[in-house]
C-alpha positions as CSV (number, residue, x, y, z in Angstrom):
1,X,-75.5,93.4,21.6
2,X,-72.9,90.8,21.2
3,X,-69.8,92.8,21.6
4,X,-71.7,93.9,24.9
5,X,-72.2,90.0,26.2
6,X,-68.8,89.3,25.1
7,X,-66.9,92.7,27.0
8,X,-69.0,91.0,30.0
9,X,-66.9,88.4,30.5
10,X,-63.1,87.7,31.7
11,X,-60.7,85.7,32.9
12,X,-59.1,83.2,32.2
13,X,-59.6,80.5,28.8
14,X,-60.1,77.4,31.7
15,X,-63.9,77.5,32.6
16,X,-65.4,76.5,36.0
17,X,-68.3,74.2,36.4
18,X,-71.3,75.7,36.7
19,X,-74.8,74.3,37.6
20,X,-76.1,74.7,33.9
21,X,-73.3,72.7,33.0
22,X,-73.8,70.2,35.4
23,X,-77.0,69.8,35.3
24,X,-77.0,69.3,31.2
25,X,-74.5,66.8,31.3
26,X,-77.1,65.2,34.0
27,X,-80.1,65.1,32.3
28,X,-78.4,64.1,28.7
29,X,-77.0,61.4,30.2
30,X,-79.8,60.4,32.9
31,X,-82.4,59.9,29.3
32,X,-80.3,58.6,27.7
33,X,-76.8,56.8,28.4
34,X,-78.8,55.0,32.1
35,X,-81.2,53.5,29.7
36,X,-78.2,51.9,27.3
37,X,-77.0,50.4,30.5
38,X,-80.4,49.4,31.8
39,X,-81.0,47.7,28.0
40,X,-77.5,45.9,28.6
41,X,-78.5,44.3,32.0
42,X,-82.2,44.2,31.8
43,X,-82.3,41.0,29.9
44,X,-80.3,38.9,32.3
45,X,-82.5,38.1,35.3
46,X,-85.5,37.4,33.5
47,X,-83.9,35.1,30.9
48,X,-85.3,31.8,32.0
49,X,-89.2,33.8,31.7
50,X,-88.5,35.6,28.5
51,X,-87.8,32.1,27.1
52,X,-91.0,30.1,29.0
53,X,-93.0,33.2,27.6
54,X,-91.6,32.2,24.2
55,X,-92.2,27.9,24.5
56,X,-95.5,28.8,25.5
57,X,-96.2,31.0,22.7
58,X,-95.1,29.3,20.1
59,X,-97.0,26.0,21.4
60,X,-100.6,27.8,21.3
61,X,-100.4,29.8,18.2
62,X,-98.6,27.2,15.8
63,X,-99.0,24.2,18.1
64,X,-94.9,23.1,18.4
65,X,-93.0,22.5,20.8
66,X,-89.6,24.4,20.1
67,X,-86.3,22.7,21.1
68,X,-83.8,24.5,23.7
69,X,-81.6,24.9,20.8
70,X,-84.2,27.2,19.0
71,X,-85.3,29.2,22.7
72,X,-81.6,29.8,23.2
73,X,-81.7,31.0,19.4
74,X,-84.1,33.1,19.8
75,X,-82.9,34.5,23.7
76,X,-79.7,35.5,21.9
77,X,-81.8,37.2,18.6
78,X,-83.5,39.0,21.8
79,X,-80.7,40.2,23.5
80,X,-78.1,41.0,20.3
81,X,-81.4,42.7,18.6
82,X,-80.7,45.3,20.5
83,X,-77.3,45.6,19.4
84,X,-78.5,46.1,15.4
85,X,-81.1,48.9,16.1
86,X,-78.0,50.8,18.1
87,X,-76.3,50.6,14.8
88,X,-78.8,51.6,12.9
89,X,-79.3,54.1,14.7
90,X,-75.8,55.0,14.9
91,X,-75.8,55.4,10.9
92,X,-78.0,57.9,11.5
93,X,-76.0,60.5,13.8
94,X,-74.5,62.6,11.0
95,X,-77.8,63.8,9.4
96,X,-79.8,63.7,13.1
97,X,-76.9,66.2,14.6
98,X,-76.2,68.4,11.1
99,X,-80.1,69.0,10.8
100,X,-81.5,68.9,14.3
101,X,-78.5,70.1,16.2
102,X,-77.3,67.8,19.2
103,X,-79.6,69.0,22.0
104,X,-82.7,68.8,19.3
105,X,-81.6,65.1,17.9
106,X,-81.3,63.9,21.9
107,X,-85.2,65.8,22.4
108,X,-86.8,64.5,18.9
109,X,-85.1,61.0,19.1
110,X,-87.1,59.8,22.6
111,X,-90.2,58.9,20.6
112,X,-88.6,55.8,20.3
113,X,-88.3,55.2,23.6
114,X,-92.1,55.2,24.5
115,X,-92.3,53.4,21.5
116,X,-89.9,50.6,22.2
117,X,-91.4,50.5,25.9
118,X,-94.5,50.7,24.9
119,X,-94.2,47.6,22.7
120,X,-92.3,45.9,25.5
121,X,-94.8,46.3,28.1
122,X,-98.0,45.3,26.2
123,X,-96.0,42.2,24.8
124,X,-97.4,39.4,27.8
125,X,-100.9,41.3,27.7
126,X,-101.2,40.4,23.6
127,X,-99.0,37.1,23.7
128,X,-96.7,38.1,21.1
129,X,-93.1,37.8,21.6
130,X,-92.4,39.6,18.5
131,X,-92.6,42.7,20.2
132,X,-90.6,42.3,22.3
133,X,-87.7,41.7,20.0
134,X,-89.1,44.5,18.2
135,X,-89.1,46.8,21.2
136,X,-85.8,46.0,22.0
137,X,-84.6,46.8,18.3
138,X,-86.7,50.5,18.5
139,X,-84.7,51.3,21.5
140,X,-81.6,50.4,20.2
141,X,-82.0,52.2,17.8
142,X,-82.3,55.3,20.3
143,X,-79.4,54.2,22.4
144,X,-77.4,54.2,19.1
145,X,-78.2,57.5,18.3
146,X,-77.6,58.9,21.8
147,X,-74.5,57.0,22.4
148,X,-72.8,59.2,19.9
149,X,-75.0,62.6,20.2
150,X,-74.5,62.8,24.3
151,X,-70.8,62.7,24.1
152,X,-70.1,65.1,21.7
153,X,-73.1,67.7,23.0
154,X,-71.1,67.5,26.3
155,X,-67.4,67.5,24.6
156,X,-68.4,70.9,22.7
157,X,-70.2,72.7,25.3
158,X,-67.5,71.9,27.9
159,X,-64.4,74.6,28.5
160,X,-61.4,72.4,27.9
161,X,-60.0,72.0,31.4
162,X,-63.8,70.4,32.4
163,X,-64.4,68.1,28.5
164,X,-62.7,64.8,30.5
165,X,-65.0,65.3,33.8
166,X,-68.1,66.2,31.9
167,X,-67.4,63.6,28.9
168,X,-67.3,60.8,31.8
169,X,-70.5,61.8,33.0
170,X,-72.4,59.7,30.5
171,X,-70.2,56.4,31.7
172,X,-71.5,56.7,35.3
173,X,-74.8,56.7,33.9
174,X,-74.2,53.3,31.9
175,X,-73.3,52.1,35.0
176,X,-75.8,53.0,37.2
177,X,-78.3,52.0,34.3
178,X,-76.9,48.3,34.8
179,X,-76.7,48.7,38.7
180,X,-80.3,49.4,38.2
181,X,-81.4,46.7,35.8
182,X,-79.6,44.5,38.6
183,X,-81.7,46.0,41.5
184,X,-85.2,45.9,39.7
185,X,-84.3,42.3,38.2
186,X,-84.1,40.9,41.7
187,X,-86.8,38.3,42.7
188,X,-88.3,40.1,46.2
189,X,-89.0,43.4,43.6
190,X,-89.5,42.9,39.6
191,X,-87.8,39.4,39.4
192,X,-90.5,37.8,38.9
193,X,-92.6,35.7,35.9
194,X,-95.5,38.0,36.1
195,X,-93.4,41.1,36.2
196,X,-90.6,41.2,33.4
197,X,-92.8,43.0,30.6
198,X,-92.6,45.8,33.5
199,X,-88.8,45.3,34.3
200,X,-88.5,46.0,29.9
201,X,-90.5,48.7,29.8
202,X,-89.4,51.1,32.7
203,X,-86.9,52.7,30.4
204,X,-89.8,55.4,29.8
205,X,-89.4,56.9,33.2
206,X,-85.6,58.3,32.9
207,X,-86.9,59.6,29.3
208,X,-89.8,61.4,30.6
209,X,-87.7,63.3,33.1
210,X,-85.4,64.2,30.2
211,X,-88.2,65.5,27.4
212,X,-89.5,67.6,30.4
213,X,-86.3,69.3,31.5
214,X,-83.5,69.2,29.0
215,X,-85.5,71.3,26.0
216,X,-85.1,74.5,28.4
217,X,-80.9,74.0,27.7
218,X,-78.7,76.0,25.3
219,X,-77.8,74.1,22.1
220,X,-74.5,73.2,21.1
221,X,-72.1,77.1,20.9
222,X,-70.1,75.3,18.2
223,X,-72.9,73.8,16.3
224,X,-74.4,77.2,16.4
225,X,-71.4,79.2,15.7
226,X,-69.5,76.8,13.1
227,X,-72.4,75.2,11.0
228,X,-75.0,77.6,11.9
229,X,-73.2,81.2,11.8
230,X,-75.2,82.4,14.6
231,X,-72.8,84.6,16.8
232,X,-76.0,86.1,19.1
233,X,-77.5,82.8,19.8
234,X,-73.7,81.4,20.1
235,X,-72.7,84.0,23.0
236,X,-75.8,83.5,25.0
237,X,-75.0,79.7,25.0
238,X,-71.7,80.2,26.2
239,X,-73.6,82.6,28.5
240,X,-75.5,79.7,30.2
241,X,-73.1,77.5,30.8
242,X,-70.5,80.1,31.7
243,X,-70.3,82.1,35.1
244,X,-66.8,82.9,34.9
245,X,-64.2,83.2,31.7
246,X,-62.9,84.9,28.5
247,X,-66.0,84.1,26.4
248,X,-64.3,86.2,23.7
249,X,-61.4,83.6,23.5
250,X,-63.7,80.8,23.0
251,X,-65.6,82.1,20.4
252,X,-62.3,83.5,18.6
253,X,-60.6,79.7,19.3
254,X,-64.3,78.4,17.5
255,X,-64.0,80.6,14.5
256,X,-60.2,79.4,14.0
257,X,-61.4,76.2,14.1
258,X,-64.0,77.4,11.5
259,X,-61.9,78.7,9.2
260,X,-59.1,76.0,9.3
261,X,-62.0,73.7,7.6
262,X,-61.4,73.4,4.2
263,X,-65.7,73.2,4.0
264,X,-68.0,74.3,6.4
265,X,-70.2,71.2,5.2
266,X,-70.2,67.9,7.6
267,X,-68.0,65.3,5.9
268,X,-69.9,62.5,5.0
269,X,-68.7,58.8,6.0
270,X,-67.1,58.1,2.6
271,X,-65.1,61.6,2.5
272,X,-64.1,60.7,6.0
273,X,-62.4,57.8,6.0
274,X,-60.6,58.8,2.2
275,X,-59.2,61.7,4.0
276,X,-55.6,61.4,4.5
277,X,-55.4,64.2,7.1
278,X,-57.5,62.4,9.6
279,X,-55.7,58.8,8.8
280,X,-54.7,57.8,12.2
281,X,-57.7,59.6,14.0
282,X,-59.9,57.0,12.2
283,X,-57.6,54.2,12.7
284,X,-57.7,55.4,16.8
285,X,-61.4,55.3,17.0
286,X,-61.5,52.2,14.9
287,X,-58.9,50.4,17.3
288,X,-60.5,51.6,20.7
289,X,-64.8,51.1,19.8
290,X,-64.3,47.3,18.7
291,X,-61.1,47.1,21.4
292,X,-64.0,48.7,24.2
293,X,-66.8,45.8,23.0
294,X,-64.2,42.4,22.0
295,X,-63.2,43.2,25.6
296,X,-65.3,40.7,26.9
297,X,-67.2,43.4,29.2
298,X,-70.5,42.4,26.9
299,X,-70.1,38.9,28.0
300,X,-70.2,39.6,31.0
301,X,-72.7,42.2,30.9
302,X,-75.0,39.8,29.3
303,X,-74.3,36.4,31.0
304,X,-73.5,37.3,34.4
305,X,-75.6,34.5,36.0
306,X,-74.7,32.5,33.4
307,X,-71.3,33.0,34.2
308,X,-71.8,32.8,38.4
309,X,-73.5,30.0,37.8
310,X,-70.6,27.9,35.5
311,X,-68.2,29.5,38.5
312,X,-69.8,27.3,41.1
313,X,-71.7,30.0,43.1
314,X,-74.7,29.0,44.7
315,X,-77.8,29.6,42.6
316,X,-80.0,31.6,45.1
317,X,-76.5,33.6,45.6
318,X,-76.2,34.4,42.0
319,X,-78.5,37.3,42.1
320,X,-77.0,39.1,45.0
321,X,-73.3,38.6,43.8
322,X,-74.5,40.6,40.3
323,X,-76.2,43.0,41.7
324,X,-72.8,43.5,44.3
325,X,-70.9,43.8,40.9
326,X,-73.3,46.3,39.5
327,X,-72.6,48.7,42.8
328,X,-68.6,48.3,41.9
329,X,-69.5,49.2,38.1
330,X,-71.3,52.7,39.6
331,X,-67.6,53.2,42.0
332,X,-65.6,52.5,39.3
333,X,-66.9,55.3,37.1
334,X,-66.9,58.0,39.3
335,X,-63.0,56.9,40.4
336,X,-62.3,57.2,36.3
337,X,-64.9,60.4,36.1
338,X,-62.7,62.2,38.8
339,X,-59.2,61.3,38.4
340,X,-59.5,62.1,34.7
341,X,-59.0,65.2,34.4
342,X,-55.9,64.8,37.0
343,X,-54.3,61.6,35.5
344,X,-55.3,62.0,31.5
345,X,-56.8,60.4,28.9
346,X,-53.8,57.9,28.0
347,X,-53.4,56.0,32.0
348,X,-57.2,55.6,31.9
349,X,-57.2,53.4,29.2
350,X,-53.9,51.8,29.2
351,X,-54.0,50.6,33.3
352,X,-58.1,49.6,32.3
353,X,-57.2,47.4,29.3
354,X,-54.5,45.8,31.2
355,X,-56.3,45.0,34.1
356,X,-59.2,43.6,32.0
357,X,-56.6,41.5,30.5
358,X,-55.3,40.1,33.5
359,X,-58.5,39.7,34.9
360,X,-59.7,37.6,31.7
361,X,-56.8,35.8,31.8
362,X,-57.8,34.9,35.5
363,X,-60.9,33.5,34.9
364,X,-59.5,30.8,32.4
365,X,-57.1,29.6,35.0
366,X,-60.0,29.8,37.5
367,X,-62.6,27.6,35.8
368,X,-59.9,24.9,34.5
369,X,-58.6,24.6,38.5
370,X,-61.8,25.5,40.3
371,X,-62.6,21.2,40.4
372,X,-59.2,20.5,41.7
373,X,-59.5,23.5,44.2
374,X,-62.7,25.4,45.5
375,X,-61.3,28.7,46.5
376,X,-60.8,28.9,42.2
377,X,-64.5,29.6,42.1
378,X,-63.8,33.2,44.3
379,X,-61.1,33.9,42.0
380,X,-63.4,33.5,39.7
381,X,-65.9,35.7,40.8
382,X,-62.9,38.2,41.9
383,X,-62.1,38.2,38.1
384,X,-65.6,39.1,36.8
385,X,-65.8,42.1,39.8
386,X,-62.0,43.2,38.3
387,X,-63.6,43.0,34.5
388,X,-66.2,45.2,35.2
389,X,-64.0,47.6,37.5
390,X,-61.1,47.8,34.9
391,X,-63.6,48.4,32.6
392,X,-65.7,51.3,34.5
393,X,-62.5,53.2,35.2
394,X,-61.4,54.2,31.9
395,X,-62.8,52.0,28.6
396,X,-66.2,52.4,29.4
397,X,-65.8,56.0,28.6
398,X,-62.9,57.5,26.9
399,X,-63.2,56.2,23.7
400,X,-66.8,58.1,23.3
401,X,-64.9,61.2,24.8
402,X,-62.0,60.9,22.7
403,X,-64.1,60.5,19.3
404,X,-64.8,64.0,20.1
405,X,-61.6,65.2,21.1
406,X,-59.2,64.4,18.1
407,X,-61.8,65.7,15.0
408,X,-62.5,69.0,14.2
409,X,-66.5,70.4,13.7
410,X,-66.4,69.3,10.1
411,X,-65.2,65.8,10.3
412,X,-67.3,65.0,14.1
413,X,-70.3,63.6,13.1
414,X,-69.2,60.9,10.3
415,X,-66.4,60.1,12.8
416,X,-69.5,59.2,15.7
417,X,-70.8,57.5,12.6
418,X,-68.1,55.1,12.1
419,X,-67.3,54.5,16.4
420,X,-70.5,54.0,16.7
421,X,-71.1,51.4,13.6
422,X,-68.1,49.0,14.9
423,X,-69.0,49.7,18.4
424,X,-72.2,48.1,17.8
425,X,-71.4,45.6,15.0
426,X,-68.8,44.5,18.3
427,X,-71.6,44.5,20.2
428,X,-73.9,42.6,18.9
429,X,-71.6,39.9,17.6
430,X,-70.5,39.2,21.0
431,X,-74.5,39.2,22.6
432,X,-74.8,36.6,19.9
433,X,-71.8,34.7,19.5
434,X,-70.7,34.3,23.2
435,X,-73.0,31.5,24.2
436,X,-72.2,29.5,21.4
437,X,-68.0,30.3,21.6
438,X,-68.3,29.5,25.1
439,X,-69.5,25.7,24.4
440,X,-67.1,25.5,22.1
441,X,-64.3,26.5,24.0
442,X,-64.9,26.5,27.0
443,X,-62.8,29.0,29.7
444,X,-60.5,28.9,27.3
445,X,-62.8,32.2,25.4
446,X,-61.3,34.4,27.4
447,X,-57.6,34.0,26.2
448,X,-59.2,35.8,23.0
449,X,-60.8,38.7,25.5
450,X,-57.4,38.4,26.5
451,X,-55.2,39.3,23.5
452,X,-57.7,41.8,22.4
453,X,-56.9,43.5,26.0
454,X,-53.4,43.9,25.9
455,X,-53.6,44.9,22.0
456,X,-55.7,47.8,22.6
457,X,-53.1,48.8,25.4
458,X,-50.2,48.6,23.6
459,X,-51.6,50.5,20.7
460,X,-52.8,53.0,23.5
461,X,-49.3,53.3,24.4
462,X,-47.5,53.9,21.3
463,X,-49.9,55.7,19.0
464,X,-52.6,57.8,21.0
465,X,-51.4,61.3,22.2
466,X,-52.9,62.7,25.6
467,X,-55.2,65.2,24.7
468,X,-55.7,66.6,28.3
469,X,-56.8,70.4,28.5
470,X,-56.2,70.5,24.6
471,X,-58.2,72.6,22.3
472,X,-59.6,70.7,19.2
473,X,-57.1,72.6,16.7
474,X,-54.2,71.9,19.2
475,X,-55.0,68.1,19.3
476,X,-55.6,68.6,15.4
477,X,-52.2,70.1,15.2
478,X,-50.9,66.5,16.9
479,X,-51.5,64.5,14.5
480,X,-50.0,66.5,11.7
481,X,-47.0,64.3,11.7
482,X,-48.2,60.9,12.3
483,X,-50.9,62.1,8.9
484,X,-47.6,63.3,7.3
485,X,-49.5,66.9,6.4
486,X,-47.6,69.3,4.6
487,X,-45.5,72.0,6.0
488,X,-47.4,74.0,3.4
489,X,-50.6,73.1,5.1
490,X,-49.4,73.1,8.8
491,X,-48.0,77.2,7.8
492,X,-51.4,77.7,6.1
493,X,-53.3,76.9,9.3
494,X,-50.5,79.1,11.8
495,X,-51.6,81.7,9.3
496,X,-55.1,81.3,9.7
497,X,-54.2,81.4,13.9
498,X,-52.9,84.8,13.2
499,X,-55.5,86.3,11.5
500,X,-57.8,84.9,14.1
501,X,-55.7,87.4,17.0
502,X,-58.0,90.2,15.7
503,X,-60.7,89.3,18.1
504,X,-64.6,89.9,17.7
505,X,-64.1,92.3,14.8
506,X,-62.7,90.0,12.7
507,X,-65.7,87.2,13.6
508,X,-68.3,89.7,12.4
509,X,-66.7,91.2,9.4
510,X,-66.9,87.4,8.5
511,X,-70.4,87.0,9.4
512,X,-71.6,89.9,7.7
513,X,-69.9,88.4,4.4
């Protein structure tokens, strides 16, 4: 029955999109990356209620009156909270993917949505503002496990020619998950004192629409094939989200990639980063997750009226002028999403980091000059808008993308591990930190947004390879010399590329054994 499925299909290795494949890639990232974005943003307009609802609180159930100091306090525990659940939960990716699979993590894992919501919602009704912290901790903890699972379901069940397009998908979604929170946090719709336990708990909705839909979708063909040995159930993926294609070359390209492994098991974190032949993949995903958060992009994600408001914009303008940026954050990602697979990888995130860089660099200059001269305060805003577009294009999603891309089956999972660990550690010390750096310092915070910037660029330049319509052993194969791997080893795996010309019969002598 599988030879039959597999004589089906020809063509050419490249693969078309298909409406399986877009409408996957859809739905993982609609439950699931939207909702990161909306948890990013969601916090910001109702700030000055969420710490009123706190004051008041406090006052009736231990009679004190807390100081601003302590409600800021507890405003930033609030919104860097979420920040620690996403790294929880992004210590537990390996184990959630290796046992569940990466469709079944994404399905199992929204319990903590309705959870999270749930405890959100109800918070105003039982006046007590610990769960809404807690809330906000359960879904992080979800957006740190999907953050990691959604890229690398769509960067294995992707042809090669299609992995930057699809893997971009989830970005768009961030950003139309902030555009969102924007909209809703607006004062003529959910804006309002007696409406932000609703505006917290809507992230429910987008999950609903994902736990009915998404189950009814192939799992991962390389998590079946690789860890799970299932050829049938691995051809009749490929199947699905195939219409056109040489299904027999994927599979044969999966099973090199299989038996290039020195263990089928999934590497654990520790083995990871101890393994020399992966050296400067780790460094890469080290450099670009805490480069992607120490950006400054959370700052302004977080603060944006904050930061209007220090700029000089008028306050009942403050609003619409976010909610403007939030519509250039949604543009933005589709540009990056569909000039990626034209342009690559590499001018993605080298013309993004340097135009956050600039733009950082711009809104020091602004604020110290915008007394002296009033047009400074546009610049300003100009600078916050090029942030966030720079930002979109390219930074916002590549590094997720390229986690995937430059580790092989074994080694995937501790690697979204580690990204995901630093990318939230970033994150939350920036939610936290920011307020307090910025009375410190003053404008002058974004010099340091600044540096990090232009460091992540020029290590962009000179270390990371394009890995553009490159198979995972081929972008393996790249780093062989930077990892200094033996010519014993690199002859080894040519070997093992040899053996693997057989075709199908050589895939189910190897099963049967």
């Amino acid at each position: 029955m599988a030879e039959e499925l597999l004589l089906e299909s020809d063509g050419k290795h490249n693969g078309h999109l298909t409406k399986s494949l877009l409408a996957v890639a859809f739905l993982a990232s609609f439950g699931s990356s939207t909702l990161y974005g909306y948890n990013l943003a969601v916090v910001n307009s109702p700030a000055q209620y969420i710490k009123e609802f706190y004051n008041e609180t406090m006052t009736e159930t231990y009679d004190w009156t807390p100081h601003e100091e302590v409600l800021t306090v507890l405003y930033s525990l609030t919104v860097s909270i979420f920040a620690i659940g996403g790294m929880t939960g992004a210590l537990l990716v390996g184990r959630l993917v290796t046992t569940f699979g990466r469709k079944g993590t994404l399905v199992k894992s929204t319990v903590l949505v309705f959870i999270g919501g749930g405890l959100m919602g109800f918070s105003r009704w039982s006046r007590n503002p610990a769960m809404v912290i807690i809330g906000r901790f359960i879904t992080g903890v979800h957006s740190g496990i999907s953050l990691s699972v959604v890229p690398m379901y769509l960067g294995e069940i992707a042809p090669k020619n299609l992995r930057g397009f699809l893997g971009l998908i989830p970005s768009i979604h961030i950003c139309l998950g902030v555009f969102i929170a924007q909209v809703l946090g607006l004062s003529e719709l959910l804006g309002k004192e007696e409406h932000w336990p609703l505006l917290l708990s809507l992230v429910v909705f987008p999950t609903i629409v994902q736990l009915m839909l998404l189950p009814w979708f192939p799992e991962s063909p390389r998590y079946l094939l690789i860890e799970k040995r299932n050829v049938h159930a691995t051809i009749a993926a490929l199947k699905r989200f195939r219409t056109k294609g040489n299904i027999q070359a994927e599979v044969e390209e999966m099973q090199e990639e299989q038996r290039s492994l020195s263990s089928i098991q999934t590497f654990s974190v520790r083995n990871l980063l101890m393994d020399r032949s992966v050296r400067w993949q780790v460094i890469t995903i080290v450099v670009v997750n805490i480069g992607m958060q120490l950006s400054g992009i959370d700052a302004i994600w977080f603060y944006t009226n904050d930061i209007f408001k220090n700029a000089g914009i008028p306050e009942p303008h403050i609003q619409y002028t976010t909610v403007g940026t939030g519509a250039i954050e949604v543009i933005s990602g589709m540009l990056g999403c569909f000039t990626i697979e034209r342009l690559g990888r590499r001018p993605l995130m080298i013309g993004g980091f340097l135009f956050m860089g600039l733009c950082c660099a711009g809104i020091t200059v602004s604020v110290l000059f915008q007394a002296q001269l009033s047009f400074m305060r546009y610049i300003s805003v100009g600078c916050v808008v090029g942030i966030i577009a720079g930002f979109c294009i390219g930074p916002a999603g590549v590094p997720f993308l390229i986690t995937a891309e430059l580790f092989k089956q074994s080694h995937r999972p501790a690697a979204y591990t580690v990204a995901g660990c630093l990318n939230w550690l970033s994150n939350f010390t920036i939610g936290f930190v920011f307020p307090f750096l910025e009375i410190a310092t003053g404008p002058y915070c974004y010099l340091i947004f600044c540096v990090i910037c232009l460091g992540v660029a020029l290590y962009t330049i000179f270390i990371i390879p394009e890995t553009k319509n490159k198979t995972f052993m081929e972008i393996s194969q790249m780093f062989a010399d930077k990892n200094n791997i033996l010519e014993e080893e690199q002859t080894f795996n040519a070997h093992l590329k040899m053996a693997m010309m057989n075709g199908y019969g050589a895939l189910g002598q190897h099963d049967e054994g």
